[in-house]
C-alpha positions as CSV (number, residue, x, y, z in Angstrom):
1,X,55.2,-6.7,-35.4
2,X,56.0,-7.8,-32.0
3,X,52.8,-8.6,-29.6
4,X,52.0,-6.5,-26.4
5,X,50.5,-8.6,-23.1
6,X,47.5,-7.7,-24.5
7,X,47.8,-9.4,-27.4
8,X,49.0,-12.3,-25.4
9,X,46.0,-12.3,-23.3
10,X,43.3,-12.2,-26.4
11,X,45.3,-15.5,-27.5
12,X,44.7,-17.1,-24.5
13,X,41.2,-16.0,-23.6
14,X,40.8,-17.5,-27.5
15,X,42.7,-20.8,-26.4
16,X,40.5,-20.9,-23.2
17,X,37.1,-20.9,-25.0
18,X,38.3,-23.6,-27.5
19,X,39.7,-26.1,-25.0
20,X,36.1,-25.1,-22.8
21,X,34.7,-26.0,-26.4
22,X,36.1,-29.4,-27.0
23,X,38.0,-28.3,-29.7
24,X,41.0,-28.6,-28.0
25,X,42.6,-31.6,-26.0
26,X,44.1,-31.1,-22.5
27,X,48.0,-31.7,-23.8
28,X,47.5,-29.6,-27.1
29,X,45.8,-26.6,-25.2
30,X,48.4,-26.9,-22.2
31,X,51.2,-26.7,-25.3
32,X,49.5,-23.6,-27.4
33,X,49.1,-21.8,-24.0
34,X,52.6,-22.4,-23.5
35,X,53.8,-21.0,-26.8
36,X,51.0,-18.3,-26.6
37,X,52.8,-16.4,-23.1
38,X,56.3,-17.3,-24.6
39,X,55.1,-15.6,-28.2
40,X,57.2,-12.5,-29.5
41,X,55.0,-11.6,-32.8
42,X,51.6,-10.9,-33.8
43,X,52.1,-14.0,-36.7
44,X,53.0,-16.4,-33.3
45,X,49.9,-16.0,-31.8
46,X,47.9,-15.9,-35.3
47,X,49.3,-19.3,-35.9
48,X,48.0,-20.4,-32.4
49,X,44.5,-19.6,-33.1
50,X,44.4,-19.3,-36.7
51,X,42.1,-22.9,-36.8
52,X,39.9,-21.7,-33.7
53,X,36.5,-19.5,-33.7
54,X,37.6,-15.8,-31.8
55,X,35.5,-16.8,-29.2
56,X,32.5,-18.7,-27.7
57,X,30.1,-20.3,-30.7
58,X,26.7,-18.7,-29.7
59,X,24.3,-22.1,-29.3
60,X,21.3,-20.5,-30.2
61,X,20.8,-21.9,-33.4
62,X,20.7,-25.3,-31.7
63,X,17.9,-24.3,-28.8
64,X,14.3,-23.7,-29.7
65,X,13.1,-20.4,-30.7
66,X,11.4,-18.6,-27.6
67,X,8.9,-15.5,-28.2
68,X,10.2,-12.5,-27.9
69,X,8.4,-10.1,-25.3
70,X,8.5,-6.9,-25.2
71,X,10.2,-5.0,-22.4
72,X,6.6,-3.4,-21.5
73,X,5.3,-6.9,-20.5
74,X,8.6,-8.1,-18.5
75,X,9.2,-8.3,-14.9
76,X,10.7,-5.3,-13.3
77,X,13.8,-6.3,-11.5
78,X,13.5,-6.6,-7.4
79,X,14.5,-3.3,-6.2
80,X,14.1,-2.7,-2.4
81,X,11.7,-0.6,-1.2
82,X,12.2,2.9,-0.3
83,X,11.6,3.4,3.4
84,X,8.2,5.4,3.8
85,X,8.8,8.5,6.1
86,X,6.4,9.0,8.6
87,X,4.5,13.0,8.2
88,X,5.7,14.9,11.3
89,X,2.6,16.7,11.3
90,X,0.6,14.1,11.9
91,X,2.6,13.1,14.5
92,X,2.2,16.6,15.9
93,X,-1.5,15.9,15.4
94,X,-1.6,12.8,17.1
95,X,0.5,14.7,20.6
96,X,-1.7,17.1,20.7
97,X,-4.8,15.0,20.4
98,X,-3.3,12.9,23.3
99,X,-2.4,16.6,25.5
100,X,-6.0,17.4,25.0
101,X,-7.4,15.7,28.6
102,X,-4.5,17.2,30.3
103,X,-4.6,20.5,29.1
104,X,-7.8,21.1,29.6
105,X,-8.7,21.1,25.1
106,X,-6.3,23.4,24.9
107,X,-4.3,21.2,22.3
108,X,-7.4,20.7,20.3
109,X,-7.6,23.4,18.0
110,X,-3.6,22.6,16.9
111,X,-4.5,18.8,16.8
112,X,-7.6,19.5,14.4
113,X,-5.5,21.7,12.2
114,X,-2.0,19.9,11.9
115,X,-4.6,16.6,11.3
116,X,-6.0,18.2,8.2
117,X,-2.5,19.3,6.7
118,X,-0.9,16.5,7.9
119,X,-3.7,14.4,5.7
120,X,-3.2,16.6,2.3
121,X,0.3,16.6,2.5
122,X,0.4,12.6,2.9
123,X,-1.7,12.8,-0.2
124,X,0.5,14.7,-2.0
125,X,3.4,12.9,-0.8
126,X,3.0,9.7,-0.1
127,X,4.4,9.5,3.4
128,X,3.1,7.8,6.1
129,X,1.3,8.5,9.1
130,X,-2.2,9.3,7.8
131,X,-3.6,6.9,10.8
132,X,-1.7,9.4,13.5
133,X,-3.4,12.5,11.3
134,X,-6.4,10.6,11.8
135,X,-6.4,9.7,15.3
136,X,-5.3,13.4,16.3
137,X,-8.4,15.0,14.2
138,X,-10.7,12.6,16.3
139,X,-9.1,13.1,19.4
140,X,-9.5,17.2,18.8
141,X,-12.8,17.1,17.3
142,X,-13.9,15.2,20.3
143,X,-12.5,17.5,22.9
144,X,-14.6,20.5,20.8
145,X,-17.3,19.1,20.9
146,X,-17.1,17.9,24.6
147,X,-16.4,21.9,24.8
148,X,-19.1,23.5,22.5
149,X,-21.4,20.9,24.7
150,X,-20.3,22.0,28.3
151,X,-20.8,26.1,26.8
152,X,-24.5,25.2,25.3
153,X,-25.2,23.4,28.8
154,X,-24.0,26.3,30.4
155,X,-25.3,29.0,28.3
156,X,-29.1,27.0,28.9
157,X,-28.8,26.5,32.6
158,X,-27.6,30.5,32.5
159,X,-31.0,31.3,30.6
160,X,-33.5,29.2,32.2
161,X,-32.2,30.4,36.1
162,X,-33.2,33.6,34.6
């Protein structure tokens, strides 16, 4: 039966690992690859490798016997790390925290509320941002209290003018 390229390639790659091997010389493999690319039968290229392994000899039975772990105890391969979103509530908590001084607490109640959901949603998620959720829930509680403070001073000063 005549041999394809393919068949012509498996010869050599059989060639290759001999001579890489030392089973083969540098003259004797240079002459089998030779006859292996100018080969027109299946029983041409048998001949060529009929006295070599079909491939690499594995040299495991020559290297000390390592435990075998299993795959639950092994490394995980380096994988890069997603890149951690940042919660755009809290960022929304964190503006309106900072807006509170200039509009006059307006921003407070928003900043209070968009810090808590901000906060569950980053725990549910796993985003980032829970120190802006943080910093907008202070900055809003703050500015209610500073409020509820100035009505109760108010509210006393109205009752005791009385």
């Amino acid at each position: 039966m005549r041999a394809s390229h393919a068949d012509r390639e498996r010869a050599v790659d059989v060639l290759k690992a001999g001579f890489a091997e030392g089973r083969l010389q540098q003259p004797e493999y240079e002459q089998r690859l030779t006859r292996a690319y100018n080969a027109q039968t299946h029983s041409e290229l048998q001949m060529l490798v009929a006295d070599l392994p079909m491939g690499p000899v594995p040299q495991a039975q020559f290297m000390p016997q390592r435990p075998v772990v299993p795959a639950t105890f092994m490394p995980m391969p380096m994988q890069m790390p997603m890149p951690v979103t940042t919660n755009s509530s809290a960022t929304g908590a964190l503006v309106c925290g900072i807006m509170t001084p200039v509009t006059w607490g307006l921003t407070a109640i928003p900043a209070v509320i968009l810090g808590h959901k901000a906060r569950a949603e980053i725990r549910r998620t796993g985003q980032g941002g829970d120190g802006q959720a943080i910093t907008g829930l202070i900055l809003g509680w703050l500015a209610i209290g500073g409020w509820a403070l100035f009505l109760l001073i108010f509210i006393l000063s109205a009752a005791v003018g009385l």
